[in-house]
N, C-alpha and C positions, 0 to 999 in steps of 0.2 A: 401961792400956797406953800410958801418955804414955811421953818420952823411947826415942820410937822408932825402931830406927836399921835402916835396910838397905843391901844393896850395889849392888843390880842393881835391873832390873826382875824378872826371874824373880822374886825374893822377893814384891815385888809385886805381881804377880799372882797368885801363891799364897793370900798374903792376903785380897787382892779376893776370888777364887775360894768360898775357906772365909765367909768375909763373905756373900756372895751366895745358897750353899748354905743354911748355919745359921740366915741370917736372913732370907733372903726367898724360899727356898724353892724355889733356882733347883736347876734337874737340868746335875748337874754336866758331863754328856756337849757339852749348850750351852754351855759356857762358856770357848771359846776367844778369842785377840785380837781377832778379828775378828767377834764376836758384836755386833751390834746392843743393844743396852740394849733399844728400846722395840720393835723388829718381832720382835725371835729370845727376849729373855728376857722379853716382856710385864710389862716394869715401865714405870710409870706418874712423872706427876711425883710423886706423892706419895713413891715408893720411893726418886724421885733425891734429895729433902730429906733421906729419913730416912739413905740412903750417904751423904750428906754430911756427916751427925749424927757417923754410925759413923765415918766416915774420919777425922773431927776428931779424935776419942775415940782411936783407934787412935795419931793421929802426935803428937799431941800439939797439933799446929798449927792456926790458923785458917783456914778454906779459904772465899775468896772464892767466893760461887757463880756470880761475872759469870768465874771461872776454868772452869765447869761449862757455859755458855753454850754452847759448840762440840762438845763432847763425845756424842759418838753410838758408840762402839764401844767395847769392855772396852778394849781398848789406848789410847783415849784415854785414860781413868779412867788407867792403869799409867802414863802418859807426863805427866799434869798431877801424881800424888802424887808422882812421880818430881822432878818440877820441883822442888815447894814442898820437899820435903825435902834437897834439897840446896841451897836461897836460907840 
């Protein structure tokens, strides 16, 4: 899934979304902008390495994890792949 293009965030967090579901097993009903990563979808650092594995995969791009640093809520995650894809 390299050469990945979107327009908005909504796409983005679409993506995220099904990502999150499919592979980490999140219940989709959590998974709004303003979900917590580690208090509402009980992911761990381990899960952030392996999203960030995925995200790579997904944009094609290399994703700084010192960019992952502040990142606490799914809308952060939609608002930093947001960044990188459009540098």
């Amino acid at each position: 899934m390299t050469n990945f293009q979107v327009q908005n965030k909504d796409e983005i967090l679409k993506i995220i979304t099904k990502i999150l579901v499919e592979e980490f097993e999140c219940d989709e009903s959590k998974l709004v902008p303003e979900a917590q990563l580690f208090a509402d979808l009980d992911l761990d650092s381990i899960d952030a390495v392996d999203l960030i594995v995925k995200l790579q995969q997904m944009t094609g791009k290399k994703i700084n994890p010192t960019e992952f640093k502040q990142v606490r809520t799914l809308q952060d995650i939609v608002d930093v792949i947001y960044k990188i894809l459009k540098e």
